[in-house]
N, C-alpha and C positions, 0 to 999 in steps of 0.2 A: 409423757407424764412420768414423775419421777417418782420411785417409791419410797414409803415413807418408811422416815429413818427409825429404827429399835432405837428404846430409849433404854437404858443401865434399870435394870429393875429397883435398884437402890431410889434410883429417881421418881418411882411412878408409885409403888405400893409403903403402906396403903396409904389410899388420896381420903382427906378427909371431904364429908361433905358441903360443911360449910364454903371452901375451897373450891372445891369443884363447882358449887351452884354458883360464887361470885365468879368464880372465873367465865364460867357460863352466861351468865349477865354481863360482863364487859365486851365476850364477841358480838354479842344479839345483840348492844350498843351500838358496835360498832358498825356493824351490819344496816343496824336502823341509822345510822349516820349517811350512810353509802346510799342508802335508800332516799333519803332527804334530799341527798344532793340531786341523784339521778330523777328524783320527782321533778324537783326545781327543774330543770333540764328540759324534761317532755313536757312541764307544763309551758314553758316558752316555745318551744316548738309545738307546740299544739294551738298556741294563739297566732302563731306566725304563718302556720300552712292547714288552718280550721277546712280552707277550702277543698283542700286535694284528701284528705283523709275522712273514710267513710264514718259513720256513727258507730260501729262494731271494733272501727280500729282504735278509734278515741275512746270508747268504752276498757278494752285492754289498758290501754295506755294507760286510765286513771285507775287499772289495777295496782300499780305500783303506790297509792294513797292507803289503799287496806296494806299491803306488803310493810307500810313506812308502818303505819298504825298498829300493825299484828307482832311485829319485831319490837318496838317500841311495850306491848304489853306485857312480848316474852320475857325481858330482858326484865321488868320491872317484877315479873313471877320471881324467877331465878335469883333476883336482887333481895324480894325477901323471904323467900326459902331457905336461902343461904344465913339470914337474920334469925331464919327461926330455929334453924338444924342445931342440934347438940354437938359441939365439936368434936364427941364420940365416935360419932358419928362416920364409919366412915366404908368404902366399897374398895374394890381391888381396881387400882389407876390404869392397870396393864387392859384389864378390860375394860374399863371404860372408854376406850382409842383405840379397841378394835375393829376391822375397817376404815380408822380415817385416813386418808388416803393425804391430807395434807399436812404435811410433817411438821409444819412449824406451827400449825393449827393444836395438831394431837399434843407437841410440845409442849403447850401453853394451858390447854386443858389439863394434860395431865399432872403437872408442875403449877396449877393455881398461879401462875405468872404474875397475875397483877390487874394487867395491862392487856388490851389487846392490841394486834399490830396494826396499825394506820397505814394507809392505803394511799398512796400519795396518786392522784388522776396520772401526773407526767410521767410515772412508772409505767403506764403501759400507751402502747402507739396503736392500738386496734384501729382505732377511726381518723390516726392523723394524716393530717394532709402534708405533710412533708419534716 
């Protein structure tokens, strides 16, 4: 694992809130996006192989429904949090990204990006078969 990269403090403090809370809402977007896909996913393997998979494991499985539904609520918190916060409003950026261990994560938190980063499936080979 790599550690995560220091940002220029010029870059990070202070982080306004408003900033913070939408930037906050676009990963849990993102996140509930990843989620969606990956539901789609198990819900077809779950009609495809009903027979080999216990009721305990299928019960897990459709844990990823509240995951899709809980990220999807958070994002929408953060969404107007962010709406309601006083641009005044604002916290020290350096801490708020302490501990995050993923650099381009903290990056984007701490710089109100925008955007969060898209996750493209063919970026990783975990489960490919060739």
């Amino acid at each position: 694992m790599m550690p995560a990269q220091r940002l220029p403090l010029t870059d990070v403090n202070p982080l306004s809130m408003p900033v913070l809370l939408g930037q906050l809402s676009n990963e849990l977007g993102a996140l509930q996006l990843m989620a969606a896909d990956m539901e789609a996913t198990v819900d077809d393997m779950i009609e495809r192989h009903a027979g080999v998979l216990d009721a305990r494991s299928i019960q897990n499985l459709q844990l990823l429904d509240i995951l899709n539904q809980t990220l999807r609520a958070l994002s929408l918190f953060a969404s107007n949090a962010a709406g309601l916060s006083s641009p005044g409003w604002t916290v020290d950026g350096r801490g708020t990204i302490a501990g995050i261990t993923l650099a381009s994560l903290a990056q984007r938190l701490a710089r109100g990006a925008g955007t969060a980063a898209h996750v493209q499936a063919e970026s990783y080979e975990l489960f490919s078969d060739g």
